[in-house]
C-alpha positions as CSV (number, residue, x, y, z in Angstrom):
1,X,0.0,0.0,0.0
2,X,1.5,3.1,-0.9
3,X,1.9,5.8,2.1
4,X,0.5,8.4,1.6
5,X,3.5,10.7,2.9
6,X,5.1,9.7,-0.4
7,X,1.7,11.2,-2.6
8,X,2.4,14.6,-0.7
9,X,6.5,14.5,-1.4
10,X,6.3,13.4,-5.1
11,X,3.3,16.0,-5.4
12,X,5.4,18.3,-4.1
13,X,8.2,17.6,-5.9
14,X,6.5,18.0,-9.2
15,X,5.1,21.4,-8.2
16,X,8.3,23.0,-7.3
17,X,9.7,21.5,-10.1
18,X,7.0,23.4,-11.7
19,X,7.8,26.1,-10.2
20,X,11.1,26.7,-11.2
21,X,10.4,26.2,-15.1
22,X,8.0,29.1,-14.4
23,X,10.9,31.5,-13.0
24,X,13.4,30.2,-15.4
25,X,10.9,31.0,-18.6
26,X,10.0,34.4,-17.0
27,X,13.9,35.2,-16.5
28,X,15.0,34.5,-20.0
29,X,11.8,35.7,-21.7
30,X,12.5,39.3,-19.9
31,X,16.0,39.1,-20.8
32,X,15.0,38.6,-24.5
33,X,12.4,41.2,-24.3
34,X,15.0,43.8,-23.0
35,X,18.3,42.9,-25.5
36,X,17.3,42.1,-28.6
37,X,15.3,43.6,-31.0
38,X,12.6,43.8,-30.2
39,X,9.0,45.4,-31.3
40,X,9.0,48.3,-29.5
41,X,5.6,48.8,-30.0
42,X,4.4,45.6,-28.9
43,X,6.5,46.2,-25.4
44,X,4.8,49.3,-25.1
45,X,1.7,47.6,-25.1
46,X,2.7,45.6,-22.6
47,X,3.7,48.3,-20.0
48,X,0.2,49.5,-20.4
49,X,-1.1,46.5,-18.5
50,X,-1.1,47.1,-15.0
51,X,1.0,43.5,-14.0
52,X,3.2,43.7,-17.0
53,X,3.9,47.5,-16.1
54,X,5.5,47.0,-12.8
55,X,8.0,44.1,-14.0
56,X,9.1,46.1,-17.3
57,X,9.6,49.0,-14.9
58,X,12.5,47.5,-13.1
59,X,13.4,44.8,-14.9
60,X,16.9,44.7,-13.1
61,X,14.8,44.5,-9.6
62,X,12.4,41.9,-11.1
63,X,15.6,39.6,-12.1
64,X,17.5,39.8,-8.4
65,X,13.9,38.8,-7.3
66,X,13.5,35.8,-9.9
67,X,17.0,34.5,-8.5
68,X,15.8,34.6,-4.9
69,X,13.5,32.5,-5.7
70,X,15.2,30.0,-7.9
71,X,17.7,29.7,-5.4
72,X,15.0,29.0,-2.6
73,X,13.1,26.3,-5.3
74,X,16.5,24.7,-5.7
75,X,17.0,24.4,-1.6
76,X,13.5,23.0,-1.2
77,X,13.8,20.3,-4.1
78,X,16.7,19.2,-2.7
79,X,15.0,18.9,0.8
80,X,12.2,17.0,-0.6
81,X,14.2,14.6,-2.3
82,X,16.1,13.6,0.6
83,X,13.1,13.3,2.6
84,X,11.3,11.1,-0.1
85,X,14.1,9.0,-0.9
86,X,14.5,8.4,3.2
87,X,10.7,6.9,3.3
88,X,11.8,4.8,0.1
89,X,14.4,3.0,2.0
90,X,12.5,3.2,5.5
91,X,9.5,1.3,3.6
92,X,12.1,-1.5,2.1
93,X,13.3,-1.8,5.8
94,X,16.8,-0.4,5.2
95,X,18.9,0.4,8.0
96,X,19.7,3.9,7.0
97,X,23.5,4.1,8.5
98,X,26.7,6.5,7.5
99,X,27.2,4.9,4.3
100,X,23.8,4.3,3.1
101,X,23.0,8.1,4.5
102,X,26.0,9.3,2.0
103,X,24.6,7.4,-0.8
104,X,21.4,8.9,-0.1
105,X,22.6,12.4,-0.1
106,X,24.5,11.6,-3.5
107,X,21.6,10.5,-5.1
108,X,19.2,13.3,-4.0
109,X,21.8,15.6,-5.0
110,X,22.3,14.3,-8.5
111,X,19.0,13.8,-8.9
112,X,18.0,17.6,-7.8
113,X,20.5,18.3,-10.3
114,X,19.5,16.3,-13.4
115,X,15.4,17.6,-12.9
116,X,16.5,21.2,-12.7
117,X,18.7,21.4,-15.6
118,X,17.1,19.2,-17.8
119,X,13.6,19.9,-17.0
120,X,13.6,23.3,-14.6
121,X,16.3,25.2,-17.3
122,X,17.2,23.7,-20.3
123,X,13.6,23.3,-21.4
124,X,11.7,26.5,-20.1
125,X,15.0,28.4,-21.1
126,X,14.5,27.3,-25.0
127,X,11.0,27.9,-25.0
128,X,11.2,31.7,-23.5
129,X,13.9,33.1,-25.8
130,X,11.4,31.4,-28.7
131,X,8.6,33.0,-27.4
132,X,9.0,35.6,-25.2
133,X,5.7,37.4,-24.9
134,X,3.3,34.6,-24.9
135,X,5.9,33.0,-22.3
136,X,5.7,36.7,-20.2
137,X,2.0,37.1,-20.5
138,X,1.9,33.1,-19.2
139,X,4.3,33.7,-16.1
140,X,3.0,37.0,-15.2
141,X,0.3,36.0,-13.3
142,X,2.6,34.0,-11.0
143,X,5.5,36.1,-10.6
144,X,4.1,39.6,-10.2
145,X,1.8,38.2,-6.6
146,X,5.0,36.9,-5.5
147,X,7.2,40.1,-5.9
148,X,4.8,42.3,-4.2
149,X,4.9,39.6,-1.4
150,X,8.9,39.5,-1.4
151,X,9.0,43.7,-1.6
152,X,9.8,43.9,2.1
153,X,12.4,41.0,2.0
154,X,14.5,42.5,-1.0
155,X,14.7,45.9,1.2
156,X,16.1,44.5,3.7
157,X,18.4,42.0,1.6
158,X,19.7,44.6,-0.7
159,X,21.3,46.9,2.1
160,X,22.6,44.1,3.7
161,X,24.4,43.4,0.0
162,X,25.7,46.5,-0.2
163,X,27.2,46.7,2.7
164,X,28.9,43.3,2.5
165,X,30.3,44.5,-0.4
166,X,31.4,47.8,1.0
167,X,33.5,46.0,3.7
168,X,35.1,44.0,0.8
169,X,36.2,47.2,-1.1
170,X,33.5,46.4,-4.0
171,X,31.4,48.5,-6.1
172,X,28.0,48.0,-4.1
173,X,26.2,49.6,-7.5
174,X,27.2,47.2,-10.1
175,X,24.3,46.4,-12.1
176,X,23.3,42.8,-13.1
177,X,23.0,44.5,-17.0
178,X,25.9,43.2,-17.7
179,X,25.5,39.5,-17.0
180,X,22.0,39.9,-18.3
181,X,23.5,41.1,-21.3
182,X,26.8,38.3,-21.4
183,X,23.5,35.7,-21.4
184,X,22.1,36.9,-24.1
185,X,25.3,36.9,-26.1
186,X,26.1,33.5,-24.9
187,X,22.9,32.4,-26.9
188,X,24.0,33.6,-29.7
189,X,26.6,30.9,-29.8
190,X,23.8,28.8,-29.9
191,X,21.7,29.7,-32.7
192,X,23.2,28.3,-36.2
193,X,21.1,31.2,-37.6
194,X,23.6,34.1,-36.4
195,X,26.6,34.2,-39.0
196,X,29.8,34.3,-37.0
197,X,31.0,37.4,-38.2
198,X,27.8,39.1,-36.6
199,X,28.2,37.1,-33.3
200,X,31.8,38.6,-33.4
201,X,31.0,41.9,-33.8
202,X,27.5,41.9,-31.6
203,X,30.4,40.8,-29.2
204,X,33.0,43.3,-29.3
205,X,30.3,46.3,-29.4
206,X,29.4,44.9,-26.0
207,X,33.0,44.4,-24.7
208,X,33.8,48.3,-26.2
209,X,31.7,49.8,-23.2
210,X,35.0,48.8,-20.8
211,X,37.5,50.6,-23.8
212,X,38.6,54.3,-23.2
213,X,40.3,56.3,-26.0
214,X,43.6,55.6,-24.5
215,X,43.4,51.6,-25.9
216,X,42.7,52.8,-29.6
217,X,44.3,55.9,-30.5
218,X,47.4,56.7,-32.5
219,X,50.0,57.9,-30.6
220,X,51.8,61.3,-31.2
221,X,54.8,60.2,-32.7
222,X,52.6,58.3,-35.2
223,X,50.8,61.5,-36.6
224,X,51.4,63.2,-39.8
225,X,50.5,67.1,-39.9
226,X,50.3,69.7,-41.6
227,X,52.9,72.9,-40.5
228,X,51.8,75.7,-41.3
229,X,55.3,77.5,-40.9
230,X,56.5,75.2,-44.1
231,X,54.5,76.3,-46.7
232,X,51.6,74.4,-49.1
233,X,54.1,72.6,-51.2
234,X,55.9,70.3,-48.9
235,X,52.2,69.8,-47.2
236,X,50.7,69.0,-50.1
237,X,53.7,66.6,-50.7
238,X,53.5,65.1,-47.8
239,X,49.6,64.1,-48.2
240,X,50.8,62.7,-51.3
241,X,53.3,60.4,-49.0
242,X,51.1,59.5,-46.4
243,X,47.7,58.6,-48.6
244,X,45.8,59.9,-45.7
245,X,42.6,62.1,-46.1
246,X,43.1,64.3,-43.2
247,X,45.5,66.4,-41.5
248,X,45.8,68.6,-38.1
249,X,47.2,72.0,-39.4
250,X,49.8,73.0,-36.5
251,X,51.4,76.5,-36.0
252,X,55.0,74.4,-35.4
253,X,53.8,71.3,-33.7
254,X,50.8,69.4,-32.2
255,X,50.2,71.1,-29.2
256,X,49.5,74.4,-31.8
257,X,47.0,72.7,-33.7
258,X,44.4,75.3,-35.3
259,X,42.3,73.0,-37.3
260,X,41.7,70.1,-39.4
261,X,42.3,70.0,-43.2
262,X,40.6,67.6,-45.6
263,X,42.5,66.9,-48.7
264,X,39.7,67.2,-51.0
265,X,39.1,70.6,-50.1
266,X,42.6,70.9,-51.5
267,X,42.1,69.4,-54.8
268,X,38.7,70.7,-55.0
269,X,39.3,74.0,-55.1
270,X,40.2,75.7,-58.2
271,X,42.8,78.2,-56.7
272,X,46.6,77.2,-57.3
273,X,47.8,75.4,-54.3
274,X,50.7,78.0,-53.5
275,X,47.9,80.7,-53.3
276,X,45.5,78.7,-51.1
277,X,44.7,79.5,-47.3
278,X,45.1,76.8,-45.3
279,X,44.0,78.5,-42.5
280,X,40.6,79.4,-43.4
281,X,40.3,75.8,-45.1
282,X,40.7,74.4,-41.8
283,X,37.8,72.8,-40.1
284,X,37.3,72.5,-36.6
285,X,39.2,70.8,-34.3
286,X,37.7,68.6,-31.4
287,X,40.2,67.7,-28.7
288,X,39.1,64.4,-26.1
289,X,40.6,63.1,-23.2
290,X,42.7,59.8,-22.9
291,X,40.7,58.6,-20.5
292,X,37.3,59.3,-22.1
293,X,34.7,56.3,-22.8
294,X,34.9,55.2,-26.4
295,X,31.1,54.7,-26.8
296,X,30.7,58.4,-25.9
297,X,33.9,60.1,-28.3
298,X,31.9,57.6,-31.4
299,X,29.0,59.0,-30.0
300,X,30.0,62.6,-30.4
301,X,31.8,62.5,-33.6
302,X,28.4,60.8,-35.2
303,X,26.4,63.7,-33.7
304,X,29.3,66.8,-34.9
305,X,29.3,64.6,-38.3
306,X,33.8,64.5,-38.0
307,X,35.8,61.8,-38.7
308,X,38.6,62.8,-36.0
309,X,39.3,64.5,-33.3
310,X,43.0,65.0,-31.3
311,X,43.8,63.7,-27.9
312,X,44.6,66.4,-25.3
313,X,45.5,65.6,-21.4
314,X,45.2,67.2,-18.6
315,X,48.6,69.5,-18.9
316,X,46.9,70.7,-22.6
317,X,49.1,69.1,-24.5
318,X,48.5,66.9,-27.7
319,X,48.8,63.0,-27.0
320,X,47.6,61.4,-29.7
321,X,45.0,61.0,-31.9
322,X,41.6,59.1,-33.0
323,X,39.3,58.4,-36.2
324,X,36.2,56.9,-36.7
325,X,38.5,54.2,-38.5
326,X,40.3,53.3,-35.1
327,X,36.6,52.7,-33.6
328,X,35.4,50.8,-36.2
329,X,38.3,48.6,-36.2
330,X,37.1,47.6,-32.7
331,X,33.7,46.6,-33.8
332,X,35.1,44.6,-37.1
333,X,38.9,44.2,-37.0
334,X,41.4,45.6,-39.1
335,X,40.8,47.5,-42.1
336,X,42.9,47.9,-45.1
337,X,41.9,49.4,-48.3
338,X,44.0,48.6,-51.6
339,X,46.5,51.7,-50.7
340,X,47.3,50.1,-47.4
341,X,50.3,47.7,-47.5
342,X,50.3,44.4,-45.3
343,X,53.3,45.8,-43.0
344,X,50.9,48.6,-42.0
């Protein structure tokens, strides 16, 4: 006759099991919903309905919350296995001594394992970055009851964080963005659809966010100028050397630069070169700092429409320099066109 202790265990068992395919299909789904691309109109829909409105609204909240509870799913599975597998061998009559207590553990633990991964990840997990919304709108009604329960918990358990982290000398405001956002990349490797090369570079526009202008630019020594003090003929020669498309015009060196000259304003123009004025040719010059965040220098040539701008530090002086080609090269690699030699 089967007791009915077992019924409840297995019962509960399944549920939690349940449970946690539930959180793991509303984690991934919200991921999904917040990196890729997404229909922005359809997520604005959502955020009009009042339990969808509350979990898009701090998605970053909603995701510490959503670990909790796994975590807490993952200690009670483990509990119940341990305590159903002990009325299995107390039913067959087994002295349950130090060995046959290890093996016990071992085989609740493995077993805790195999469910959640196969069943309580693996599976929930494919079927949320599929189907995101429909997995959301599914999930919703589960998770949002439970996060205005656990409100009062997290404010106590995120001080308590930050403070640990505090007395370990770490950043207590790191986000969990990022290793939201390293998940989502990590399926990429996954899906035969994505081309490498776009996996690559989805990659490295992600990993730029850590670069400063420092890691990319070309150094002084490395720039060719334009000085004004030598006159338009050994200028123009020089372009004619160097194949490049633009120069800083300096009164004597770098740290005199007065503007930027673009070599098809030269051969544009229909005034003989000796007679032209480099000076009021000159376009702007933008100066950055070494330690400035790459995203935001590509971010401010795009919106002043320049292809470079000169590196300045903090004493004024001229350190380098950067082009939109140096960024791009981050994103894509190397670049050569079929004037650039293989040595360069």
């Amino acid at each position: 006759m089967i007791n009915q202790g077992w019924i409840y265990l297995t019962v509960l068992a399944l549920l939690l099991v349940v449970l946690n395919a539930v959180f793991v299909a509303s984690e991934f789904s919200l991921i999904k919903l917040r990196y890729s691309h997404f229909n922005d109109a359809l997520l604005e829909e959502l955020r009009k309905v009042w339990r969808f409105k509350r979990i898009l609204f701090r998605v970053d909240r909603t995701l510490r919350f959503i670990r909790l509870v796994l975590m807490c799913i993952t200690l009670l599975l483990g509990v119940t296995l341990v305590a159903l597998l002990n009325r299995v061998v107390v039913h067959w009559g087994i002295v349950v001594e130090f060995p046959e207590a290890a093996l016990l553990f071992i085989v609740a633990f493995f077993g805790t394992v195999s469910v959640q991964h196969v069943i309580g990840h693996l599976v929930p997990r494919g079927i949320a970055l599929q189907h995101p919304v429909e997995v959301l709108q599914a999930t919703t009604w589960i998770v949002w009851p439970l996060l205005l329960v656990s409100f009062p918990l997290m404010r106590i358990f995120d001080p308590l964080s930050r403070t640990f982290l505090r007395i370990l000398r770490l950043d207590p405001d790191v986000s969990l963005n990022q290793l939201d956002l390293e998940q989502q990349v990590r399926s990429l490797d996954e899906d035969d659809a994505v081309p490498d090369f776009t996996q690559r570079v989805f990659k490295n526009v992600i990993s730029m966010r850590d670069l400063v202008v420092q890691d990319v630019m070309l150094p002084r020594n490395q720039i060719q100028y334009f000085n004004i003090f030598d006159g338009n003929a050994i200028n123009v020669k020089l372009s004619k050397s160097a194949g490049h498309t633009r120069y800083p015009l300096c009164e004597g060196d770098l740290d005199n630069c007065i503007g930027i000259i673009h070599i098809k304003d030269i051969f544009r123009s229909s005034v003989d070169v000796q007679r032209l004025d480099f000076k009021k040719m000159a376009r702007p010059v933008v100066y950055v700092g070494p330690d400035d965040l790459l995203e935001q220098v590509l971010e401010k040539l795009l919106d002043m429409r320049l292809h470079m701008a000169l590196v300045q530090d903090e004493f004024g002086g001229t350190v380098g320099a950067i082009t939109m080609e140096n960024i791009v090269e981050v994103l894509v690699g190397n670049i050569q066109d079929e004037f650039d030699s293989e040595t360069e």
